[in-house]
N, C-alpha and C positions, 0 to 999 in steps of 0.2 A: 910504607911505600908498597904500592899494588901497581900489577899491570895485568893485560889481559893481552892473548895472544892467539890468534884466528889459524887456520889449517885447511886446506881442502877443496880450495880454489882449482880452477882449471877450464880445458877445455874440452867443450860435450856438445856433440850435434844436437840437434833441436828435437827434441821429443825424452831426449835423455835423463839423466840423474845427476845430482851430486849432494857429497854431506860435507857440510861444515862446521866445524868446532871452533870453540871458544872458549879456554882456558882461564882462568884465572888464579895469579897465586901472590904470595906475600902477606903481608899483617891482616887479613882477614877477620874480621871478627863477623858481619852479615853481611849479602849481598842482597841488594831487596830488587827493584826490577834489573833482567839482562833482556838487551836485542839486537836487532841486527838493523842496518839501515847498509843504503846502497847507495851510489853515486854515479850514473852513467856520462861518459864524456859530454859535455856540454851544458848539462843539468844540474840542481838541485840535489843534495843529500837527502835524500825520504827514506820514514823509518818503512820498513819489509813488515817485521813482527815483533812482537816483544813477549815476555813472561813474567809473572809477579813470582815473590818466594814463595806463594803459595797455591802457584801454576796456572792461575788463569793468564789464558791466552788473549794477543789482536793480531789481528791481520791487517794491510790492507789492502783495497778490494780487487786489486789485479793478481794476486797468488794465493787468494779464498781458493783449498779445493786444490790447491799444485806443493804448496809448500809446507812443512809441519815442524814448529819449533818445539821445542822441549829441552827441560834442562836436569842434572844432576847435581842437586846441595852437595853431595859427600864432595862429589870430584868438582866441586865450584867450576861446573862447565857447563855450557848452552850449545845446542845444536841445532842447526836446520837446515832439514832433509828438503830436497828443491827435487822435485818429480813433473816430469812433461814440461822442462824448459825451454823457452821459447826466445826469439833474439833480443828480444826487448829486454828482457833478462839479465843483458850482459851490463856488467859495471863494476866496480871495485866494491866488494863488500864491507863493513864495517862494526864491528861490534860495540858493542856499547854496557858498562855494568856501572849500575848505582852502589856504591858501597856507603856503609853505614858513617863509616868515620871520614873515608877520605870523598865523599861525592862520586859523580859520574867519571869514569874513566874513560877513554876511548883507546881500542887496537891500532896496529899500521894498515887495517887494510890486506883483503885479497882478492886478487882478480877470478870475474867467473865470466869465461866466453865463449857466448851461446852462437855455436857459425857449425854451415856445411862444409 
């Protein structure tokens, strides 16, 4: 049994920051891709970014240049640092880890809202 469990949500005026984490624990043996995807009210789950276990990065093409994933094997954690956010931004975030034995897992979800 694995789960994975997100941090760091919140609310940030528009040009702001915020970091989010993504935890993962239990019978781990490898974790191969971890990413984030987003959900704004009305829309579509889209993935944000992702990482392989051996760090290459995607983007896609609206937070090229705003946002920066990375992750830690020791601490089976992914992060991503959101820089100059904008309203379009806001949505419930979502993590996502491929684990070797058990498949893709998914977080609960945290809210990030981008308002003056």
């Amino acid at each position: 049994q694995v789960q994975v469990v997100e941090s760091g949500g919140g609310l940030v005026q528009p040009g702001g920051s915020l970091r989010l984490s993504c935890a993962a624990s239990g019978s781990i043996l490898i974790i191969f891709t971890m990413g984030w995807y987003r959900q704004a009210p009305g829309k579509e789950r889209e993935l944000v970014a992702d990482i392989t276990e051996n760090g290459r990065t995607n983007y896609t093409d609206s937070v090229k240049g705003r946002f920066t994933i990375s992750r830690d094997n020791a601490k089976n954690t992914v992060y991503l640092q959101m820089n100059n956010l904008k309203p379009e931004d806001t949505a419930v975030y979502y993590c996502n880890a491929d684990f070797h034995r058990q498949g893709e897992v998914w977080g609960q979800g945290t809210l990030v809202t981008v308002s003056s």
